[in-house]
N, C-alpha and C positions, 0 to 999 in steps of 0.2 A: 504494500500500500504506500501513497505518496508519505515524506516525511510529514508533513503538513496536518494530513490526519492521524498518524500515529500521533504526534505531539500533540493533538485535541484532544483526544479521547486519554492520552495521558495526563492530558492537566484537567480532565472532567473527573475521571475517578481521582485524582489528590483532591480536586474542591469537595467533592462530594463525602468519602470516608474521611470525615471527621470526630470527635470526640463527642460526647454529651452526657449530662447526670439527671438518669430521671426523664422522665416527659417532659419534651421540650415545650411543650403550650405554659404548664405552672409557672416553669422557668422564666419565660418569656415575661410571664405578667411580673415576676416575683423583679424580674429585671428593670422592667418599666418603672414599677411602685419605687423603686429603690432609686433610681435617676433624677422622679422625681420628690425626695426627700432631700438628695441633694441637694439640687438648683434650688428648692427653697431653702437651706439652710438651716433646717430645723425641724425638730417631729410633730406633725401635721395635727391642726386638732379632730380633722377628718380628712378621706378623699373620696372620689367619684372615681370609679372605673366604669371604662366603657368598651364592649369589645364584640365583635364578630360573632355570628353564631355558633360557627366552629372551634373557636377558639373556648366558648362556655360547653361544648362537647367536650371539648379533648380535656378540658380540666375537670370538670362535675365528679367522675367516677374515679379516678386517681387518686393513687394514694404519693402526698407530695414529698421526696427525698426530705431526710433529716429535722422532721416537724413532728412529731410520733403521733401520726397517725391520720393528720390532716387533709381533708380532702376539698377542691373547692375555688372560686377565684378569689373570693371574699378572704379565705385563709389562704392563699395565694400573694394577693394583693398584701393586706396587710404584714405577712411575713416577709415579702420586701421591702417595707418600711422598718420594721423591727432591725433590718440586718445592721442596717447605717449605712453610711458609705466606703465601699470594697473594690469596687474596679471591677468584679469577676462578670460579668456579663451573665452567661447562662448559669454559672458556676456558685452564683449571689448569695447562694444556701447552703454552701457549703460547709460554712464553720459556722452558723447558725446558734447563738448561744441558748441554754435551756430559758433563761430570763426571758429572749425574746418567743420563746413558742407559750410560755404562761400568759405574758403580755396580751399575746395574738390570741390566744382561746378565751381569755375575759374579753377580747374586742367583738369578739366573730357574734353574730346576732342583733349587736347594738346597731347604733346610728353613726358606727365609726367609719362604716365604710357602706357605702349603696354603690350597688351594679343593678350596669342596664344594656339589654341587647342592643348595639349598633348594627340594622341592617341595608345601609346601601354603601359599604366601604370596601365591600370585597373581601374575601373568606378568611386573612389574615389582619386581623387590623386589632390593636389595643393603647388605650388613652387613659393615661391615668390625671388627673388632676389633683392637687394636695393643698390644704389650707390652713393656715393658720389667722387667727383675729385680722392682722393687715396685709397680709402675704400671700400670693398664688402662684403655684408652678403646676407649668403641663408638659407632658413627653405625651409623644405620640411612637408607635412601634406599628410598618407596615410591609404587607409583602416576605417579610422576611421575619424569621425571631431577633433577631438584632439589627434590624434593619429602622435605626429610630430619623424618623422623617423630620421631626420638630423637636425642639425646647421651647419654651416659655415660661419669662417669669414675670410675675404682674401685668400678661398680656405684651409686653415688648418679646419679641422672638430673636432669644438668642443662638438658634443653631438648627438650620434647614439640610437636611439630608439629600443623600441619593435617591433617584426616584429607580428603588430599583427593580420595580414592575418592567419599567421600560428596557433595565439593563437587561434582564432577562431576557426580553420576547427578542432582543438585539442579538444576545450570544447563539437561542433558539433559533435564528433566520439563518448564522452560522452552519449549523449542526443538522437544519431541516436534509441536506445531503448527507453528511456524512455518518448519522448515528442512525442505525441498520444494521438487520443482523448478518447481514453480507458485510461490512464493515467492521462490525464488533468480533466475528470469527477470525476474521483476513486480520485486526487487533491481536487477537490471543494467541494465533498462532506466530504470528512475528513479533510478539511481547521479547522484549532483551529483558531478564528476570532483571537484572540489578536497578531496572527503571522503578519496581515495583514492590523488591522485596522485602525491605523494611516496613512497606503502609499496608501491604496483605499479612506481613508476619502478625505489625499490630492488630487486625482487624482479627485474625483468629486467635491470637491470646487474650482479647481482651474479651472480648464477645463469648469463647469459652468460660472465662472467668464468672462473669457473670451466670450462663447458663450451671456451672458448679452450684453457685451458690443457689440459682432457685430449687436444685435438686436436694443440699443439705440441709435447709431452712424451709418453714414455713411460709410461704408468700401467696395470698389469692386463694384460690381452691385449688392452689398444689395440681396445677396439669400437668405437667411435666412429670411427677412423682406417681401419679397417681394411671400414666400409660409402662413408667417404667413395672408399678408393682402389680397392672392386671393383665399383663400383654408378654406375649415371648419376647424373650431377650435376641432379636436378630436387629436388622440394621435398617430396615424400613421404623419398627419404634424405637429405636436407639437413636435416628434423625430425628423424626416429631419430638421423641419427651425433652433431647436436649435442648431444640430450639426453642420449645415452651414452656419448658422450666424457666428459660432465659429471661423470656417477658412474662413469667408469672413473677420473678423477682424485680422486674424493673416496673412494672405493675402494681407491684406490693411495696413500693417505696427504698428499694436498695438505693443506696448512696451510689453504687457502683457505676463509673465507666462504662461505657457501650459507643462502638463506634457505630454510628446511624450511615445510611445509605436515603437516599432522596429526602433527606430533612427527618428521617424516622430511625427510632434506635428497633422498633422492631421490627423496621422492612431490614433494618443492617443486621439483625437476628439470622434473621430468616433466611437472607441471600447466603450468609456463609456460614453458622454450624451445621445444615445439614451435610455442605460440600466437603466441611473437614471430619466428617462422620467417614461418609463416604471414601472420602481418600484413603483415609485409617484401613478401613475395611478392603476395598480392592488392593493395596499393600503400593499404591502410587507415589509416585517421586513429588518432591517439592514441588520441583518445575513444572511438575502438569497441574499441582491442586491453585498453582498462582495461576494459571491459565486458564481454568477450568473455573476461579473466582472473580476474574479479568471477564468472563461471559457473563458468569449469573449475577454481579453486580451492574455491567453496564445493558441488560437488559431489562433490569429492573428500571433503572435509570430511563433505558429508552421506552419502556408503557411508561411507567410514571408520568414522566415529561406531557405526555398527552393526555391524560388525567388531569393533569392537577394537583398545586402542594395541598391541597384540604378540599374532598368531597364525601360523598357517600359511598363512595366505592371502596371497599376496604383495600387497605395497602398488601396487607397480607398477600389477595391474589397476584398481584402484580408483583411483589418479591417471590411467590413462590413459583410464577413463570420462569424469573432468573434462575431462582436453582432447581428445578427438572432442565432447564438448559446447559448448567454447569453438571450437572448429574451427569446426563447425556455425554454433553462435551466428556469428561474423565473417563467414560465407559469407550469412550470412541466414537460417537455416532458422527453421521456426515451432515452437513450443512439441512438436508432434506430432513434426517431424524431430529436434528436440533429443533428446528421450524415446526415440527408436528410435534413434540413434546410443547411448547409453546402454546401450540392453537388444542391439544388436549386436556390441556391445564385449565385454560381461559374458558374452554366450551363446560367443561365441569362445574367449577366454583366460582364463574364471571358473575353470579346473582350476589354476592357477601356483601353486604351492605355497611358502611360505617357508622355506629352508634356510640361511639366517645373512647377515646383511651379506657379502660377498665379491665377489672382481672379476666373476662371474658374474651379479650386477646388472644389471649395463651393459646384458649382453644379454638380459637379461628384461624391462626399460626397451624396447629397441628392439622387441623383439616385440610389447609392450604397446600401443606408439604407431604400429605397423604393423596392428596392429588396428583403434586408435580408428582411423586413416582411412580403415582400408576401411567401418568402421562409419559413419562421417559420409558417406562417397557412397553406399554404400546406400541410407543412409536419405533423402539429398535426391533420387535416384532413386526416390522412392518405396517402397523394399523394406526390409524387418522381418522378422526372426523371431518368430513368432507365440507371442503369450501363451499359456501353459500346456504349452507344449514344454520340459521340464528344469523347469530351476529357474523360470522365467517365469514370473509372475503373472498376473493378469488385469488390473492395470496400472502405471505404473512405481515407484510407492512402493510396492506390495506385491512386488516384482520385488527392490527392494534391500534391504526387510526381508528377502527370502528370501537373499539374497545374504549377509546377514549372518547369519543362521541356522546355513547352512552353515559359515561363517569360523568363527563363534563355538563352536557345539554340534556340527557334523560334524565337522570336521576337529580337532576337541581329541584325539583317538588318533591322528593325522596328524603333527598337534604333537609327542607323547610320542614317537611313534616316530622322528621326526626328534633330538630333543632325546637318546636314549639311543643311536641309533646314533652322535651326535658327543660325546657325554659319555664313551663306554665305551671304556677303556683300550685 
């Protein structure tokens, strides 16, 4: 492939496998509330948050790192006021002193904090406002979890951001060629490992890590645990219970590191413990499980992208198309079995709908990765569900354009209805 696209798709997966603690939405708010405590200079005698429908999804049923026990924007919000000021961006809650989680449980209920759904901002959007007797500051967070578009203090705006809606759809108009799974294959296989081997080694030690802990510990309703102890020990539930132990512990409030794949720590679950399950198991060399995670990360990436950072279409299926692709890929299959492991997966579990971060994850992870491998032997058996059945195209880029179609423009009343039956008092 030209230099040109290797080096995109190289610098798409460094952007992309990055670090994160916890549910990135809590964060996000917990981020904002705390920026604006800053710029006002002082602990608020109230504030106003205001935020996205999605955004009061992804935080309602979470349970939020290092707050014991807290779940919520309100305790959210407030617990980025409590932190003070840190610098850590997503991180804000990390040294979280026990003072401040007392503080925030006597606040939570009061009149210290009112939220209200904002819906014409677009599916990522939160504003926190903070006031004291003569003082007001506002931060606005859009498009992105750290992507803060505004400050203001007393109404004078001191710090206008990137708009980085627009950088997006800009690097998007880039990549409309080149990210494909003709591309992303013709990627893996001319991957030079040293481009890649330090940010895949991180991604499966740390991701492993995590998955340990949901299996040793209590987290959620213990999925993970609970396929390990009523299911044969082989390596179809050796893949689901480790990758759903993973996000039952990140689910359950672990403090723990996870490296996320398209803005999500448990599409970044999902893309690669199963693949390192698998490796383990086929008895495969380094070399091919970074090429084999070089697929099922950047095709995860490539539905994703067409979806959307925040709808109703659960992320899950969309990571676990990457890895029935990375499965495949490690097993050997050719460009063809790849492609129908893909459209096997999507034609299966393309109905999972998104109803908020919650322990309920785990087991939508594991149905997702109980797909992709039916869909990888399928399709190295030869067998496909035929183009133009459902959503199917006539072939697989037009299959996950339609895929996103749906995510994006079908299921937006899917959304709303989701988003008002958990908003509504």
């Amino acid at each position: 492939m030209e230099n040109r696209d290797y080096q995109l798709l190289l610098k798409l997966l460094h952007g992309e496998l990055i670090p994160a603690m916890g549910c990135t939405e809590p964060a996000a708010v917990a981020y904002a509330a705390n920026l604006a405590r800053t710029k006002l200079g002082a602990l608020p005698d109230h504030v106003i948050v205001r935020c996205s429908g999605n955004i009061v999804k992804n935080v309602k049923g979470v349970v939020i790192p290092n707050s014991g026990g807290l779940k919520g924007i309100e305790a959210s919000c407030i617990l980025g006021i409590m932190a003070e000021e840190n610098g850590q961006g997503l991180e804000v809650l990390n040294d979280i002193e026990d003072g401040a989680i007392l503080k925030t449980r006597q606040l939570i209920g009061t009149d210290y904090c009112k939220m209200f759904v904002e819906k014409d901002q677009g599916p990522l959007y939160i504003e926190v406002e903070a006031f004291t007797l003569d003082q007001q500051s506002r931060v606005v967070i859009k498009d992105g979890h750290t992507n803060v578009i505004l400050i203001e203090k007393n109404g004078e705006t001191t710090f206008i951001g990137e708009n980085l809606e627009k950088r997006i759809m800009d690097v998007d108009k880039g990549l409309e060629v080149d990210l494909s799974i003709n591309k992303i294959l013709s990627f893996a296989n001319e991957l030079r490992i040293e481009d890649v081997e330090g940010l895949l080694d991180n991604q499966i030690n740390v991701n492993m890590r995590i998955s340990q802990e949901g299996l040793d510990r209590e987290y959620g309703q213990c999925v993970g645990k609970t396929l390990i102890s009523n299911y044969r020990d082989d390596i179809i539930t050796r893949a689901k219970a480790r990758a759903a132990a993973g996000v039952d512990a990140r689910m359950g409030g672990s403090p723990m590191a996870v490296i996320i794949n398209s803005g999500s720590g448990n599409q970044g679950i999902t893309v690669s413990v199963p693949l390192a399950e698998y490796a383990w198991e086929l008895g495969s060399s380094k070399e091919d499980l970074y090429r084999a995670l070089a697929v099922s990360n950047l095709v995860s990436i490539h539905i994703k992208r067409q979806i959307g950072k925040l709808s109703a279409f659960c992320g899950a299926v969309s990571a676990s198309c990457g890895a029935g692709a990375g499965i495949t890929y490690l097993k050997g299959g050719s460009y063809h079995e790849i492609c129908s492991s893909i459209i096997n997966t999507a034609a299966n579990v393309g109905g999972i709908f998104c109803d908020g971060a919650k322990a309920s994850c785990a087991a939508k992870v594991a149905s997702s990765i109980d797909a992709a491998i039916l869909g990888s032997n399928m399709a190295l058996q030869g067998k496909v569900f035929s183009f133009g059945e459902g959503i199917l195209g006539k072939d697989i880029e037009e299959t996950i354009r339609n895929i996103g179609k749906v995510a994006s423009e079908g299921m937006g009343e899917t959304d709303k209805s989701i988003i008002d039956l958990m908003t509504c008092p």
